[in-house]
C-alpha positions in Angstrom: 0.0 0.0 0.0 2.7 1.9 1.0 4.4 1.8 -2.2 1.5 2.6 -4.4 1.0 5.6 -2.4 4.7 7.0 -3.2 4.2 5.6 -6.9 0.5 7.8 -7.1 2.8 10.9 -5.8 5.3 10.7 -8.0 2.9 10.6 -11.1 1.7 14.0 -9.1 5.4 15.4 -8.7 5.4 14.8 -12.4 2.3 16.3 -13.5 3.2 19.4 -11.5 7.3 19.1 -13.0 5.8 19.3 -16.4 3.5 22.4 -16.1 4.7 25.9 -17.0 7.6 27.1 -14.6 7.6 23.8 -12.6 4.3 24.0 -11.1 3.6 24.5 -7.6 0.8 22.6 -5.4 -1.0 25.4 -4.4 -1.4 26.7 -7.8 -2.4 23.3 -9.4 -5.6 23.6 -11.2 -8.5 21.2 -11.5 -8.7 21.1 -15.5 -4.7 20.0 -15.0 -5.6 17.0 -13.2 -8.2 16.5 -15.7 -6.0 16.6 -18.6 -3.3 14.5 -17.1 -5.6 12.2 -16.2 -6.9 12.0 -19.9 -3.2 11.2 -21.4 -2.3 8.5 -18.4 -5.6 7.1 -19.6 -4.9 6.9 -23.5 -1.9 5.4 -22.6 -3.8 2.7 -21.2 -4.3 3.0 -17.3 -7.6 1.8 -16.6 -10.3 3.1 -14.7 -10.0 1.2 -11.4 -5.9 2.1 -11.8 -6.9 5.7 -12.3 -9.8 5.9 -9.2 -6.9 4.6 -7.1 -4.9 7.4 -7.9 -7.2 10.0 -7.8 -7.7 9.0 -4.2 -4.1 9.3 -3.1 -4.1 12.8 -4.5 -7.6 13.7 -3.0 -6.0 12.4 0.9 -2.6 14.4 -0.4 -4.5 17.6 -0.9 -6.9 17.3 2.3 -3.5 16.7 4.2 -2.1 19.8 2.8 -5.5 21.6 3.5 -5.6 21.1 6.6 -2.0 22.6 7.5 -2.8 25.3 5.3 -0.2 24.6 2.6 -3.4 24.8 0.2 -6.8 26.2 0.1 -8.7 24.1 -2.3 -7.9 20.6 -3.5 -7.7 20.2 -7.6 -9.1 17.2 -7.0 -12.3 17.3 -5.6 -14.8 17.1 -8.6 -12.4 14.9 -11.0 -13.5 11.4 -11.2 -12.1 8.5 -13.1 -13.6 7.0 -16.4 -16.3 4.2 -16.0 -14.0 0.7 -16.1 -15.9 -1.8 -18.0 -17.2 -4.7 -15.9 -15.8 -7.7 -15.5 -18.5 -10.4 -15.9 -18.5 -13.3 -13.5 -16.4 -16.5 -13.9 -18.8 -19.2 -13.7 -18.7 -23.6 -13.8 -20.4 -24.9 -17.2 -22.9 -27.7 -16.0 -20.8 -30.2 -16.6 -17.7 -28.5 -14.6 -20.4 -28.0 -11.7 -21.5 -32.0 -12.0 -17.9 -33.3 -11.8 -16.7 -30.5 -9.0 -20.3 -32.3 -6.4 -19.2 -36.1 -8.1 -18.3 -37.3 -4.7 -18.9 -40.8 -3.6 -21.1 -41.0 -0.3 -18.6 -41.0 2.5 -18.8 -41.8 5.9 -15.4 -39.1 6.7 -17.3 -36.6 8.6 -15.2 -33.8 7.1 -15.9 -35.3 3.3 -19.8 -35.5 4.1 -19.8 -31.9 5.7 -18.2 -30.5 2.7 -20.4 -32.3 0.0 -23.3 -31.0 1.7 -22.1 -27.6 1.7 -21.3 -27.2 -1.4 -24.3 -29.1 -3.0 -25.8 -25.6 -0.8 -24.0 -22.9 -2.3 -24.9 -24.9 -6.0 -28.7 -25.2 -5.2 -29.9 -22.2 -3.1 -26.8 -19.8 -4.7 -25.9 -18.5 -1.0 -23.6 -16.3 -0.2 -20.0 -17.4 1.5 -20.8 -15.2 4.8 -25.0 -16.5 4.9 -23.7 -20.0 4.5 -21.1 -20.2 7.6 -23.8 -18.2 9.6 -26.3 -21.2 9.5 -27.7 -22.5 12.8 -28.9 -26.3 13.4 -32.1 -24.1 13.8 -32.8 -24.3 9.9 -33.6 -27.7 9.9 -37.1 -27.3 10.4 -37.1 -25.2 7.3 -34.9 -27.9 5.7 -37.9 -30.3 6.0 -40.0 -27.9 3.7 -37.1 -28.3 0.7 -36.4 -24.6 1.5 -33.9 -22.5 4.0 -34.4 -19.0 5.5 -31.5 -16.9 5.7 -30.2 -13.6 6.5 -28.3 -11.5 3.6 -26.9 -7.8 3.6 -28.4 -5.6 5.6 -29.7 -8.0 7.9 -32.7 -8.6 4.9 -34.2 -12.2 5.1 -35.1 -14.4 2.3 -36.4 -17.9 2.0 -34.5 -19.9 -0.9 -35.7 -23.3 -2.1 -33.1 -26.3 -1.4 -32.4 -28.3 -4.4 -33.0 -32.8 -3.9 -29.2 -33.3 -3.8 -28.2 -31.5 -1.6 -31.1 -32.0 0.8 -29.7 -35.8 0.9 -26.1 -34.4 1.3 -27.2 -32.3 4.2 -29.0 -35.4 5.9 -26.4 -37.2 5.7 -24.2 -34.9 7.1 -26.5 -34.2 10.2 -25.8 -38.3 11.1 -22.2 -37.2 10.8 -21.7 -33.9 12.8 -22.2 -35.3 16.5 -18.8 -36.8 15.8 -17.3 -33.5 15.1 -19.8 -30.7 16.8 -19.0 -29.6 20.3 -21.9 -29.3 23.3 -24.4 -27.3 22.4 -22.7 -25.2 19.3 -25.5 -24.0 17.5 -23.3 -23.5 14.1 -24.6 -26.0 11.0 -21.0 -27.0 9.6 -18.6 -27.5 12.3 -14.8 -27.6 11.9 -12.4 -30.3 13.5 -12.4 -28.9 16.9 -16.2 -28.9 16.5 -16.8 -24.7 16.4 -18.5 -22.9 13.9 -16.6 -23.6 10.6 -14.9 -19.9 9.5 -15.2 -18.7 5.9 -11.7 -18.9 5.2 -11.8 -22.4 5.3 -14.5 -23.2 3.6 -12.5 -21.2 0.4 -9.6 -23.8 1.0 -11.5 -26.7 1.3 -13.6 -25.5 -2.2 -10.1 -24.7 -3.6 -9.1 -28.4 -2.9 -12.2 -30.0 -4.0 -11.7 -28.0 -7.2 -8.1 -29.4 -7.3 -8.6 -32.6 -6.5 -11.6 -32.9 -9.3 -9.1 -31.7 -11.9 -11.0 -28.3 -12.9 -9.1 -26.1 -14.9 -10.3 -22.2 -12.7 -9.7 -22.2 -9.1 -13.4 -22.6 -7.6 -14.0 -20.0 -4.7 -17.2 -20.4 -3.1 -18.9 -16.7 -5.2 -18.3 -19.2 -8.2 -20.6 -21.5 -7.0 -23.1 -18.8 -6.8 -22.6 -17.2 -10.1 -22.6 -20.4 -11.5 -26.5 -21.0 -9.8 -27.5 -18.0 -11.4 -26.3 -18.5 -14.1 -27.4 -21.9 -15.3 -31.0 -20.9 -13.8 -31.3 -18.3 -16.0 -30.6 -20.3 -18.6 -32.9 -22.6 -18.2 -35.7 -20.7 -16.7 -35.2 -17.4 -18.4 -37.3 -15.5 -15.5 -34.7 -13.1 -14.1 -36.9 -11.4 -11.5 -37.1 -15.6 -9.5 -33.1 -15.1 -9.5 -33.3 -11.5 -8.1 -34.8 -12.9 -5.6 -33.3 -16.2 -5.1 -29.8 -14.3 -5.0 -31.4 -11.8 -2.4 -30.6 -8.4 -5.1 -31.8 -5.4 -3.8 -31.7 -3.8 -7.7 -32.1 -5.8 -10.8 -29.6 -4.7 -12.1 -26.8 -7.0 -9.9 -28.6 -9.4 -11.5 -28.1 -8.5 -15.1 -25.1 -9.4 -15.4 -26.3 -12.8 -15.9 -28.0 -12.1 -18.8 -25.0 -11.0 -20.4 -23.9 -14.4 -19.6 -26.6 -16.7 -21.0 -26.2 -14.4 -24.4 -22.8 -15.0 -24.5 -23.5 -18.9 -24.3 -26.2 -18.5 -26.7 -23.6 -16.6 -29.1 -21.5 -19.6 -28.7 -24.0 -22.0 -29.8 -25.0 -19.8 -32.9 -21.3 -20.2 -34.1 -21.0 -23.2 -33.6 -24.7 -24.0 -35.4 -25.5 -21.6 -38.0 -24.0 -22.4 -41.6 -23.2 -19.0 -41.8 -21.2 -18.5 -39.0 -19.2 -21.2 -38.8 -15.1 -20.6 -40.0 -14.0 -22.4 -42.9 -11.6 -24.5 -43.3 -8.7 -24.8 -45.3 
């Protein structure tokens, strides 16, 4: 962090080094920064790269303010151009079959992590909803659906698919070998407390590994690839604004952009005319 810092100042020493006479900072003005920011950004810095800076110059020039080496910061009403997003990295179906292809086992560790992440796949939870699960749900669990609590404290129910209703039964028979008296936590760890989110990543990683996909799997994956493959097949985008607990529809639009670009795939691969020829 550190060093970013003194590499963000240094494109500021610059800036200022190339203006008429040197450049001062209390003389720096705003369309300045806005015009420097403009050439870093044809030289291809990107928008988050570019936000990031801006900010270590905005905290520079409130520092100065307030010893009173400056009276306004240049930086105020400059903001970075828009970055593109990024769109989710999600399993294909058949990646998301073979990563859950897990003989029945009676390893209490193995049966706890099937049913977890036969979870995330079915009910596309969230890493922090999942590890907050209580043994309470399992009324709820008897219904084929789960209640939990999202951002903001906002509750939603979201249905629990047959696999991994049988992966979390099974599990239940194996927790009192792990679970410590009365810890109300639904997936345990080896000294039988509430299992943390960090280890739930590594033991997804190493499932991941072990079933010789080609991405690293984290457990947002799992839930991208839910929505994802829903939407496919459904099509009805406001069920998986709800189902993913969205506040806007647009979080969940991104998804779209996703089944078009498997449907663009398909249509290259299909259509006579857009297939490549070859020699």
């Amino acid at each position: 962090t550190v060093a970013n810092y003194r590499r963000d100042l240094a494109s500021l020493k610059r800036l200022l080094s190339d203006l008429p006479g040197g450049g001062a900072l209390e003389t720096l003005q705003t369309a300045q920064v806005r015009r420097f920011l403009a050439q870093l950004h044809s030289s291809g810095l990107g928008g988050r790269s570019l936000g990031r800076l801006l900010s270590a110059w905005r905290g520079f020039f409130r520092s100065l303010a307030e010893r009173g080496v400056v009276t306004l910061n240049p930086v105020d009403d400059v903001r970075p151009p828009k970055s593109p997003k990024a769109l989710p990295k999600v399993l294909s179906p058949d990646e998301a079959s073979r990563l859950l292809a897990a003989p029945a086992s009676d390893d209490p560790l193995e049966s706890r992590d099937q049913a977890m992440f036969e979870l995330f796949y079915s009910s596309g939870l969230r890493l922090a909803e999942l590890a907050a699960l209580d043994l309470s749900c399992r009324e709820d669990l008897a219904n084929g659906e789960l209640r939990v609590i999202g951002k903001r404290n906002k509750a939603r129910i979201v249905p629990v698919g047959r696999l991994a209703l049988a992966a979390l039964a099974h599990w239940l028979t194996q927790r009192p070998r792990l679970a410590a008296i009365d810890e109300p936590a639904l997936f345990v760890g080896r000294l039988g407390k509430r299992l943390g989110v960090r280890m739930i990543e590594l033991r997804l990683q190493r499932r991941g590994l072990r079933q010789g996909l080609p991405a690293q799997v984290h457990p947002h994956m799992l839930r991208h690839s839910f929505a994802s493959h829903v939407l496919q097949s459904s099509g009805d985008l406001r069920a998986v604004q709800e189902m993913l607990g969205h506040s806007s529809i647009a979080s969940t639009q991104v998804y779209t952009h996703l089944d078009f670009q498997h449907l663009a795939k398909v249509y290259d691969q299909a259509h006579p005319r857009a297939k490549r020829k070859t020699d």
